[in-house]
C-alpha positions as CSV (number, residue, x, y, z in Angstrom):
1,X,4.8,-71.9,16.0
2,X,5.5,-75.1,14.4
3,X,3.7,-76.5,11.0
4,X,2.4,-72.8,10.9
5,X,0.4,-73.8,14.1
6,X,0.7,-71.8,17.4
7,X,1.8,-73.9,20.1
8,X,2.0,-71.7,22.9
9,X,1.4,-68.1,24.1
10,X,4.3,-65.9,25.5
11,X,4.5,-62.6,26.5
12,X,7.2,-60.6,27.7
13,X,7.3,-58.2,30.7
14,X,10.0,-55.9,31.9
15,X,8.8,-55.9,35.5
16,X,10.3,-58.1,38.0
17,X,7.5,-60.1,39.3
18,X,9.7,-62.5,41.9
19,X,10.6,-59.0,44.3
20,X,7.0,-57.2,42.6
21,X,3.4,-57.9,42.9
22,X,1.7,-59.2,39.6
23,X,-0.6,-56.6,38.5
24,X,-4.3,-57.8,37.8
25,X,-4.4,-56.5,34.7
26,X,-1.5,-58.2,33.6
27,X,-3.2,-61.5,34.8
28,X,-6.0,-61.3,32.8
29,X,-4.7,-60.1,29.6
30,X,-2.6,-63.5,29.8
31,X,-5.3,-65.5,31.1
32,X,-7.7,-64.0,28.5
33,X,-4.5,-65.3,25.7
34,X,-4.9,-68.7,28.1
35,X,-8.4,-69.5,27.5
36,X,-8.9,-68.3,23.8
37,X,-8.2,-71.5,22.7
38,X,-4.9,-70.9,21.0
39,X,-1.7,-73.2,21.4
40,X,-1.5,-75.3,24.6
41,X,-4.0,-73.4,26.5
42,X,-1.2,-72.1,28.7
43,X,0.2,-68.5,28.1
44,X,3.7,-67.7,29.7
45,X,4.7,-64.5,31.2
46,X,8.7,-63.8,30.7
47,X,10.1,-62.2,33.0
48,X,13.5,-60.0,34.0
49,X,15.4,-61.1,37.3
50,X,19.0,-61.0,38.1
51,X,19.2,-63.9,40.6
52,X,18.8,-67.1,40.5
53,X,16.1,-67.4,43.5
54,X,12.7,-67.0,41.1
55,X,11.1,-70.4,40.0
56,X,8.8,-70.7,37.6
57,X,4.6,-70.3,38.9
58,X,1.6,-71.4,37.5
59,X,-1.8,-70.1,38.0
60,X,-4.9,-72.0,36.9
61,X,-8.1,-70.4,35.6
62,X,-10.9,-72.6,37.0
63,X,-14.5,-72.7,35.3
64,X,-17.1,-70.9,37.6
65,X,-19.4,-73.6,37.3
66,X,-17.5,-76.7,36.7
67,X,-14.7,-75.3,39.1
68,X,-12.4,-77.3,36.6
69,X,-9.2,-75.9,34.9
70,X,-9.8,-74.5,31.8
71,X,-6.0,-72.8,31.2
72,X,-3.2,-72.1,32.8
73,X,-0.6,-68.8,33.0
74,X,2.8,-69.6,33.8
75,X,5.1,-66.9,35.1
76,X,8.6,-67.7,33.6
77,X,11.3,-66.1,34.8
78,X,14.6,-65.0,32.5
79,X,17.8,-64.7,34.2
80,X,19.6,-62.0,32.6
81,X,23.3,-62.6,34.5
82,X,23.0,-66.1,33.2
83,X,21.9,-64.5,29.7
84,X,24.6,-62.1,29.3
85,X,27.1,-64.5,30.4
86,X,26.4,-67.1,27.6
87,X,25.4,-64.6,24.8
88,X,28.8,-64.3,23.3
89,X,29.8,-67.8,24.6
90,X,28.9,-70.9,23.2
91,X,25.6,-70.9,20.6
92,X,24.6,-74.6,22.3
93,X,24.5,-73.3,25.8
94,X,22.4,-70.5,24.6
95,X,20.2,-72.3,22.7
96,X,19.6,-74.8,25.7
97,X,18.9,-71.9,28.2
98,X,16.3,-70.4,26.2
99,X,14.8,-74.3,25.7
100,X,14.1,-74.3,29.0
101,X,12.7,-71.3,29.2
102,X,9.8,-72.3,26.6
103,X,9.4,-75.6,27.8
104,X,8.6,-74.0,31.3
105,X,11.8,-75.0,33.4
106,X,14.3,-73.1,35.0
C-alpha cells in the first residue's frame, strides 16, 4: 500500500513452482486478484526455492474478444538460502533483496 492505496497484489505460496507444475486453480485465483482492478493490475505469486536457477515469469490474461492484455500474474520466486543468509546480517542487504522481490526482479 502506499497513500492508503493498494499498489500491487501478492500472494504467497509454499509450493515450489520452478521444479512443480502451477496448479490451475492457483492461476486463476491470482488472475481473478489481476483483473479486479486493484493495484497495478498485476498480482505476484511468491514463491519458495532453494537455488538460484528460477527467474521470475509472467503470464498475461488476454480479453476473449479484444485478445488484448487485460492483467498480468507474475510468478516471483524467493530464495530462501539467500534469505537465511542475510537475515541476521546486514538490515540494508535485506531490505534490498526483498525490493527486488516486489519490484519483480530477481
Amino acid at each position: 500500500m502506499k497513500e492508503d492505496k493498494v499498489v500491487k497484489l501478492m500472494d504467497a505460496k509454499y509450493r515450489e513452482l520452478w521444479e512443480r507444475s502451477l496448479p490451475a486453480k492457483m492461476l486463476y485465483q491470482l488472475a481473478i486478484y489481476a483483473v479486479s482492478g486493484v493495484g497495478d493490475k498485476t498480482a505476484t505469486i511468491l514463491y519458495p526455492t532453494l537455488s538460484d536457477t528460477p527467474i521470475t515469469a509472467k503470464i498475461d490474461t488476454n480479453d476473449p474478444v479484444s485478445c488484448g492484455n487485460i492483467a498480468s500474474v507474475i510468478l516471483q520466486p524467493v530464495n530462501l538460502k539467500k534469505v537465511a543468509e542475510i537475515v541476521f546480517g546486514d538490515l540494508g542487504e535485506l531490505r534490498g533483496y526483498v525490493m527486488e522481490i516486489i519490484r519483480g526482479k530477481k
